[in-house]
N, C-alpha and C positions, 0 to 999 in steps of 0.2 A: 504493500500500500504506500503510497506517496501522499505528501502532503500538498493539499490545491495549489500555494502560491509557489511550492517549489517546482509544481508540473508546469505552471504559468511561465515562470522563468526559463525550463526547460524548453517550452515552445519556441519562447524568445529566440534562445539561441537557436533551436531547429531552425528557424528563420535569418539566422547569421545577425543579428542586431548584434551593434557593438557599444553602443552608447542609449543611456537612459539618460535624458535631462529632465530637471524637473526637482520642484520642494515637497518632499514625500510628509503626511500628514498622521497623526495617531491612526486614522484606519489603512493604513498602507504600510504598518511595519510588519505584518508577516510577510508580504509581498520584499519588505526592502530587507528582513532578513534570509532570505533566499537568495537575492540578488547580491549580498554579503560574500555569499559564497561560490558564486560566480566565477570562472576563470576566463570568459569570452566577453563577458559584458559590464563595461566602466558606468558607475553613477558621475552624470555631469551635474554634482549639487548647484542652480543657481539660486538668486539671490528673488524671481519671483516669476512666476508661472509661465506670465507672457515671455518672456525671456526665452523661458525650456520650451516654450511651443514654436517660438520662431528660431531656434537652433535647428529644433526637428524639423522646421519643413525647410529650412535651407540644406540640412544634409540629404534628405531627399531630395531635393531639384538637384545635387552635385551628381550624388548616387545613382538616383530611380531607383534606389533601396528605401523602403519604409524606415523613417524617422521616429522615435518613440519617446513621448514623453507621458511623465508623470504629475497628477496633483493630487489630492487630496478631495473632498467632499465639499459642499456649500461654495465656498468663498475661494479655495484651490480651484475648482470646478470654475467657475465663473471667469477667473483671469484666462484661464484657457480660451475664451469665447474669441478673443478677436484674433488668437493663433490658428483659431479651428479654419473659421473665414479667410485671413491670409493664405494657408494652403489649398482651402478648397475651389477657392477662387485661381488662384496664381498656379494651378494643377501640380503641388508640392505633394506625395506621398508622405504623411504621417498618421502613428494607429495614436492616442491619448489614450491614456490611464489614469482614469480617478478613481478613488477612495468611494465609499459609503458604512453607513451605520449597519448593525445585522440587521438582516431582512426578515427574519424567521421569529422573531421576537424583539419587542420595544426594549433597549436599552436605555435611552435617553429621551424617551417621547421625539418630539418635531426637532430638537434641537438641530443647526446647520444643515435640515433635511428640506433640497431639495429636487425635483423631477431633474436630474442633467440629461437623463436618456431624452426626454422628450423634448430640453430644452438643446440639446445637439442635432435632434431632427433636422432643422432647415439647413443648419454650417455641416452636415458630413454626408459621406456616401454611403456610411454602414454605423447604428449606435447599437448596443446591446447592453441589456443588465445580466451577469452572470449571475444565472442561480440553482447551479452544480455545478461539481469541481468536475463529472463526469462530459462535460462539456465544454470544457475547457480547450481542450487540443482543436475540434470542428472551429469555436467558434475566433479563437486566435488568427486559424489559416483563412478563414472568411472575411477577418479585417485587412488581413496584408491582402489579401488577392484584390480585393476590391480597390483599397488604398494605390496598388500600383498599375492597377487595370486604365488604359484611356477611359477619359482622361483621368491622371492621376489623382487624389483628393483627401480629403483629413479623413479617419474613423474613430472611435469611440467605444472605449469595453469600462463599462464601470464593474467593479469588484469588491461586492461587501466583504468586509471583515470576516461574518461568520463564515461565508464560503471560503475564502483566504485559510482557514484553518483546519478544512474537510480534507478526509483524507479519500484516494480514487486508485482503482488500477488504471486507470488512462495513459493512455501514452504518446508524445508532440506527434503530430502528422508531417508527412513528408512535404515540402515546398513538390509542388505541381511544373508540369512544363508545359509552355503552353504556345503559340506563336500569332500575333495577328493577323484576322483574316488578310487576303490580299484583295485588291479592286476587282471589280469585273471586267472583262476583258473589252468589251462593248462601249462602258463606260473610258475609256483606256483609248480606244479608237475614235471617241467624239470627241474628247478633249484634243486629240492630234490630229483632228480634222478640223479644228477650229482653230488651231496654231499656225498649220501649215496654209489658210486661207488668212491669217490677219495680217495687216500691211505695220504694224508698231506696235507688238505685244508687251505686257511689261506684266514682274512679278512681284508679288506681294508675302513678304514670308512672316507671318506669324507666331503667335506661343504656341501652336501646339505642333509647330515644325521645328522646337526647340529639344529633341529627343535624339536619341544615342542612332546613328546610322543615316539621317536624314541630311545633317549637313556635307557629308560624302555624295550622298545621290546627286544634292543642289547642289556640290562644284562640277560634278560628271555632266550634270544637266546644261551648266550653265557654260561650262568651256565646252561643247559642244553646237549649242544655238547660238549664244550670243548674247540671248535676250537680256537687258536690262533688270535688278530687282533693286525695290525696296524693303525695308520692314518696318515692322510695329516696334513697341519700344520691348517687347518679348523675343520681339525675334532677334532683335541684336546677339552678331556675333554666331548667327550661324553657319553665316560667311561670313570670311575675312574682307572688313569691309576698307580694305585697301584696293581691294579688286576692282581694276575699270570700269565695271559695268554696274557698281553700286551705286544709288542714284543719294540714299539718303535714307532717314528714318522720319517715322512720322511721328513724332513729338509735340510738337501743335497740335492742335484739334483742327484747323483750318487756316489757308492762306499762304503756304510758307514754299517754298521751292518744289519739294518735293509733291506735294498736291498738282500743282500746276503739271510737274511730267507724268502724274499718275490720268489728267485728265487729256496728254497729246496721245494718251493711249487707246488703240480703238480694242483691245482685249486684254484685260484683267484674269491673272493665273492666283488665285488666290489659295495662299497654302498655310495651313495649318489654321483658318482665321478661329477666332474665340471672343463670343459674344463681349466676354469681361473686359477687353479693351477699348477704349475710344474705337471706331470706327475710322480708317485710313481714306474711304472714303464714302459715298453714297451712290448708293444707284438712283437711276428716276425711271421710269416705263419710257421704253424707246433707246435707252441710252447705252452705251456699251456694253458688253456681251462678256459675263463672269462667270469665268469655270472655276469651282469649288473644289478644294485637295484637302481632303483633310479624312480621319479616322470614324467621325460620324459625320452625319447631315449634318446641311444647314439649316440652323435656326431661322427661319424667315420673319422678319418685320418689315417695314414698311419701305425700309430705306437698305433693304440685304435681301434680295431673291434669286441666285445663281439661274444660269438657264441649263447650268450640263455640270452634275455632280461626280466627282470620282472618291468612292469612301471605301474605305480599308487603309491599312497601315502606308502612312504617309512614303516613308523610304521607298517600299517596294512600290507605291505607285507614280513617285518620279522616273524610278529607274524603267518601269514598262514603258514612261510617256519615250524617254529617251532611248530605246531602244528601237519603237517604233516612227520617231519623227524623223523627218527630212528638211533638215532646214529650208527656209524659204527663202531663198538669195533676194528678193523684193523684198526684203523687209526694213525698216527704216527706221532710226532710233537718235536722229540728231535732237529733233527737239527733246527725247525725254533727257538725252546725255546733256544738251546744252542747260538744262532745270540744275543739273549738277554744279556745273562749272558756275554757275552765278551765285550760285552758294558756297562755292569753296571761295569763289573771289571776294564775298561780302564778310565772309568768317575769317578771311587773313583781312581783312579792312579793321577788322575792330581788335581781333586778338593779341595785337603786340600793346594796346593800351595798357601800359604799368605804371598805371596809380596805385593811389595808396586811399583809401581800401582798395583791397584785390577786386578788379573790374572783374563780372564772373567769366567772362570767354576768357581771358589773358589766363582764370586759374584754370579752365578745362585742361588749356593748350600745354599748362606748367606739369596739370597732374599725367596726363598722357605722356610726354617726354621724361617724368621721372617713374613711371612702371615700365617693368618689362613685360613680351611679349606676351606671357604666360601671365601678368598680374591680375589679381582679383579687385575692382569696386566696388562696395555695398552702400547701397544708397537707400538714405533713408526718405520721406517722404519732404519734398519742398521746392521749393521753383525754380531751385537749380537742376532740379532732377531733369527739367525740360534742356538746361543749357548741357547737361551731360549726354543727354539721350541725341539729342541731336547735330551735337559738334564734338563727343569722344568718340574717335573711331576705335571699334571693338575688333580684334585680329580672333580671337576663337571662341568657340560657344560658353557660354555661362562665364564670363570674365567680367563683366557689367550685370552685375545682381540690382536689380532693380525692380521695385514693383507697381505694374500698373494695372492691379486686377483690383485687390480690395485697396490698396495706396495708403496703406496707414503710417502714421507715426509713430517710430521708438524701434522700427525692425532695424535700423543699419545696421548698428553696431551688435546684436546678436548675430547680425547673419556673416561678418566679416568672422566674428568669433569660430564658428562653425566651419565655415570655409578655412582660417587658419589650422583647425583640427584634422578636415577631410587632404588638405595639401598643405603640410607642416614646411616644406621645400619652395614654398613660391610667396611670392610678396602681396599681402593682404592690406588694404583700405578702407576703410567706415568711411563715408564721406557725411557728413552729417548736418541740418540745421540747428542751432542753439535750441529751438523748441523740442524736436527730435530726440535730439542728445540725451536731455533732463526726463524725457520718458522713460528711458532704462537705463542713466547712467548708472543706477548701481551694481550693474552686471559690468563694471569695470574691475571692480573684487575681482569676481569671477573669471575674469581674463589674467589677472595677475597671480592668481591660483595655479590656473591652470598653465602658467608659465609661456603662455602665447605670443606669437612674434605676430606685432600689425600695429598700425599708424591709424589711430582715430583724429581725420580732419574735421574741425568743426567751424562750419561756417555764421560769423556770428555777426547779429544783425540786429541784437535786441529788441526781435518782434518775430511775429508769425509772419513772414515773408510773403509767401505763396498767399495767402489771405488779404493781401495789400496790396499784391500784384492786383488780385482780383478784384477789389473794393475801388482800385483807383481807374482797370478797365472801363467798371462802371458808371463809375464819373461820380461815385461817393465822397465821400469827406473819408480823408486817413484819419479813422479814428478806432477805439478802441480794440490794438493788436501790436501794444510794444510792452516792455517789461524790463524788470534787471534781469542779470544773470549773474551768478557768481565769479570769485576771480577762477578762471577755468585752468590754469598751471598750477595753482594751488592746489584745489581739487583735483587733479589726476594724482600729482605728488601725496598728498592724504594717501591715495590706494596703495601708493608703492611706483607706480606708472612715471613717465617722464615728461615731464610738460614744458612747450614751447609756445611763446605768444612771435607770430610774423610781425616785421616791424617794417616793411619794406617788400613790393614786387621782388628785388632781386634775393630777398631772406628767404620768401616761401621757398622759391627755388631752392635753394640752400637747404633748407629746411627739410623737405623731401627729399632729397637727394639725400640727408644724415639718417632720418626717420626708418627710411628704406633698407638700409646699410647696416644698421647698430641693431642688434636681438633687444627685443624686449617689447613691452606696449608703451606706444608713444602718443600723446594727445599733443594735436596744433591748434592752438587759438586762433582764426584765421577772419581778421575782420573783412566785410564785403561790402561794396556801395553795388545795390539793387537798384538804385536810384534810375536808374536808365531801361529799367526790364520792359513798362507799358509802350515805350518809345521806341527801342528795337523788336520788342518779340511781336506788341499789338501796330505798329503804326508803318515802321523802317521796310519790316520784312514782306509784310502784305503788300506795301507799296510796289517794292521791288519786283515782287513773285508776277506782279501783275502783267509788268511789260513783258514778259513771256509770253503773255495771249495772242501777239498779234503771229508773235513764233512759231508757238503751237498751232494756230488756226491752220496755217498754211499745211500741216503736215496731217489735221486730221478730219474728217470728213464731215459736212454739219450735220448735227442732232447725235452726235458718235458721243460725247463726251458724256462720262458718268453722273457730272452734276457739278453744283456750286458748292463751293466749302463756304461760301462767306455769310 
C-alpha cells in the first residue's frame, strides 16, 4: 500500500516534472512531505503564488513540458487566478496544485473554504477535486495531457488533506505517445492553389506557430517562395527576423508600416492566428482572400472569416504546402518590402537620440546590441513592451518573452527567473516598468536564493506609463497615474542583489555590457522620458505609414485590400 500524496508525487515524476514552484500551505504538507523525498523533483519555494504560477507557465512555453505549481486552499488558491489566465490565455502548459480542508468530514467548519474547482472552470482546460487516492494516477495523466495538448493551457487538481493521507495500491501511468493529426490533403491543395494564382502574397505568423518544429518548416517555406512575413507580437522570433523578407511585427493595433504592407497584399497566409491577440489585421466582405494554418478552426467574428482552412499540426502542414507549390515567378513584393524599409529608415531617424532620460528607441537599440544571439527578454507589461515588440529584432524563437494574450502586470521578472533556471548558460533580462517591478519585486529573495544569473532593467517613470500613453491619446487631462517609488539600488542591495542607477545614455551602455558579464542578479534603475510616445507611436508613425498608399495602390488591385486599421 502507498501513501496518496507519495503516489501523487510518484506520478509527478512519471511525468518527468523537475520543479514545483509555489508556497505550500498546512493542507499541503503531506503532499510537501513526499516531495521531501524526492530525488527528481526540486521545491522552487517562492515568496507568493502569482510568482510560482508564472514561473510554471514560463517553463512551459521554454519546455512544452507541463509547469507545476503549488498553493494552498482559500487565499493560496486565489493568487493563483491571474497565473491560471496568463497560461491559458498565452497557450503556456501548467497543471496547479492547491491544498483543501478534509472532505469527508468538517474539521474547521467554512473556515478559508472555498469552491477553486468551480472557480478554475472559466481560466483552465481541465479542474478536478481528488477524492480517492485510487484515482490519483488517471486523473494526474489527464491534467498533463490536456495541459500540453493544442493549444496548450493551465489545469487544476485540488487535493484534500484527508485524501493526501489514504493509502492505495495504484500505481503512476505511463506518459502516452501520441502525434498531431496532419491536414487534409484537399485542404493542402487549395491553399497552393491560391498561392500559386496571387500576384503579392504575404505571411502572417502567429502564437500558435510558436511551437517546437514549425519555425524549420517556415524557413524551408520561406527560402523557397520568397514570400514576404510578418508576425504578431507571439510570433516573434520564429524566424530570425534578420531575414530579408521580414516585413515587421504588428505591435500597434493600427497605422504603422507594417499594416500598410499587410494591406499591398492581395493574399493573407495566416498561420498559427489566436483569437487572444490584437488582431494584425481585418477583413471586410469582398476584401482579400485569407487562408487559415493553424491546429484548429477558425474562430469567426465579424472582422476574421478565412475563405480556405488548412487545420492539423501546423509544421507538417507548411511542409505539405511546400512541397506541393511552384513558385509563381509573377509574383511581386516591392510594395510590401518597401512598408519595410520606411520603417527601418524612420527607427535609425530617432534611435541614436541619447538623452538623458533614456529616449525609449535609443534603449531598445542599446539592449539589443548588448544580448547575445541566444539572449532571453522578459517583458513585463507596459508601453515599452510596444517599442520592444516592434523595433527589437528577435534572431530565435522564445528569446522575447512577452505577453500579449492576458498582458498583465508583475510577470517579467518571474519569467526571466525561470528562463534563467531552464538555460542557466545564456544571458537572461527582466525588462520591467517601475509599476511592474513592485508587483512581485519580492521574488527578488527568491532569485538571490536561488543563486541566478540575470539583469532586472527597470524602466522608471514614476507612473503607470502605458495608462498615460492612453489617457493623453484620448485627449484626457494627465491625471491621476504617477506615484513615488522607492530608492530602487537600495532595495535590490536589501536582497543581497547588485544595484545600479544609469546616469547617462553612454552608462546604460556600460551598464549592460557589466550586468551581462558579472554572475549574479543585477537590478538597473533606468530612468525614461515617454514624453514623446502619443507623438511618435499615435501621430509620427501613422503619418508616415500613410504615404505608402499611393505605393501600395499601384501594386494592388481595387477593393483587394483587407480593410482600414484607422
Amino acid at each position: 500500500m502507498t501513501k496518496a500524496s507519495d503516489l501523487f508525487i510518484q506520478c509527478l515524476e512519471e511525468e518527468g516534472v523537475e520543479y514545483i514552484f509555489g508556497v505550500p500551505g498546512e493542507e499541503n504538507l503531506d503532499m510537501l512531505d513526499s516531495l521531501s523525498r524526492s530525488t527528481s523533483i526540486q521545491l522552487i519555494l517562492t515568496r507568493h503564488e502569482q510568482g510560482a504560477g508564472f514561473m510554471a507557465a514560463t517553463y512551459g512555453r521554454h519546455t512544452g513540458k507541463t509547469g507545476v505549481c503549488m498553493a494552498t486552499l482559500g487565499p493560496g488558491a486565489t493568487n493563483l487566478v491571474t497565473a491560471a489566465a496568463y497560461a491559458q490565455l498565452g497557450g503556456m502548459p501548467i497543471l496547479m496544485v492547491t491544498g483543501q480542508k478534509p472532505i469527508k468530514k468538517s474539521k474547521q467548519g467554512r473556515f478559508q473554504i472555498l469552491d477553486v474547482v468551480d472557480m478554475m472552470k472559466p481560466l483552465t482546460k481541465f479542474t478536478h477535486q481528488l477524492a480517492s487516492a485510487d484515482n490519483i494516477p488517471s486523473r494526474v495523466r489527464e491534467a498533463f495531457r490536456l495541459a500540453e495538448e493544442e493549444k496548450p493551457g493551465a489545469t487544476h487538481i485540488e487535493f484534500p488533506e484527508d485524501i493526501a493521507d489514504e493509502k492505495t495500491e495504484s500505481m503512476p501511468l505511463k506518459r502516452s505517445h501520441t502525434r498531431r493529426p496532419s491536414a487534409d490533403g484537399k485542404s493542402i491543395r487549395a491553399a497552393v492553389h491560391a498561392l500559386e494564382n496571387a500576384k503579392s502574397p504575404i505571411l502572417v505568423i502567429g502564437a500558435g506557430a510558436n511551437r517546437t518544429m514549425t519555425c524549420r518548416m517556415l524557413n524551408q517555406f520561406i527560402e523557397k517562395t520568397g514570400i514576404p512575413f510578418i508576425t504578431t507580437q507571439l510570433g516573434k522570433g520564429v524566424i530570425d527576423e534578420r531575414h530579408p523578407k521580414f516585413v515587421g511585427c504588428a505591435a500597434l493595433s493600427s497605422g504603422d508600416f507594417v499594416h500598410r504592407a499587410v494591406e499591398a497584399a492581395d493574399l493573407i497566409v495566416n498561420i498559427g492566428h489566436d483569437v487572444i491577440e490584437k488582431p494584425p489585421f481585418f477583413m471586410l466582405p469582398g476584401g482579400t482572400q485569407v487562408i487559415h494554418i493553424s491546429s484548429k478552426t477558425a474562430e469567426v467574428d465579424p472582422v476574421y472569416f478565412p475563405q480556405i482552412e488548412v487545420v492539423g499540426d501546423i509544421a507538417n502542414a507548411i511542409w505539405q504546402i511546400k512541397q506541393d507549390i511552384v513558385p509563381n515567378g509573377g509574383w511581386t513584393f516591392d510594395a510590401i518590402l518597401e512598408a519595410r524599409k520606411r520603417q527601418v529608415v524612420h527607427t535609425a531617424s530617432i534611435s541614436g537620440d541619447a538623452r538623458f532620460p533614456i529616449f525609449p528607441p535609443h534603449l531598445v537599440e542599446q539592449v539589443r546590441a548588448a544580448m547575445p544571439e541566444n539572449g532571453i527578454i522578459c517583458l513585463d507589461n507596459g508601453v515599452y513592451k510596444i517599442w520592444f515588440a516592434r523595433d527589437y529584432p528577435a534572431y530565435r524563437p522564445n528569446t522575447v518573452l512577452l505577453d500579449n494574450a492576458l498582458a498583465t502586470m508583475g510577470a517579467g521578472l518571474p519569467s526571466a527567473m525561470a528562463s534563467a533556471m531552464v538555460y542557466p548558460e545564456r544571458k537572461v533580462m527582466a525588462i520591467c516598468g517601475d509599476g511592474g517591478f513592485m508587483m512581485n519585486s519580492q521574488e527578488m529573495e527568491t532569485a538571490i536564493r536561488l543563486k541566478l544569473n540575470l539583469t532586472v532593467l527597470i524602466l522608471n517613470d514614476n507612473s503607470y506609463g502605458m495608462i498615460r500613453w492612453k489617457q493623453s491619446n484620448m485627449g484626457l487631462k494627465d491625471w491621476g497615474l504617477t506615484y513615488g517609488n522607492p530608492d530602487f539600488v537600495k532595495y535590490a542591495e536589501s536582497y543581497g542583489a547588485f544595484g545600479h542607477r544609469v546616469e547617462s545614455a553612454e552608462h546604460l551602455q556600460q551598464l549592460l555590457a557589466h550586468t551581462r558579464d558579472t554572475p549574479g542578479v543585477h537590478l538597473i534603475d533606468c530612468p525614461v522620458d515617454y514624453s514623446e510616445n502619443d507623438q511618435i507611436l499615435n501621430i509620427d508613425i501613422k503619418m508616415l505609414s500613410k504615404e505608402l498608399h499611393s505605393f501600395s495602390s499601384a501594386s494592388v488591385e481595387s477593393g483587394m485590400r483587407p480593410g482600414s486599421f484607422e
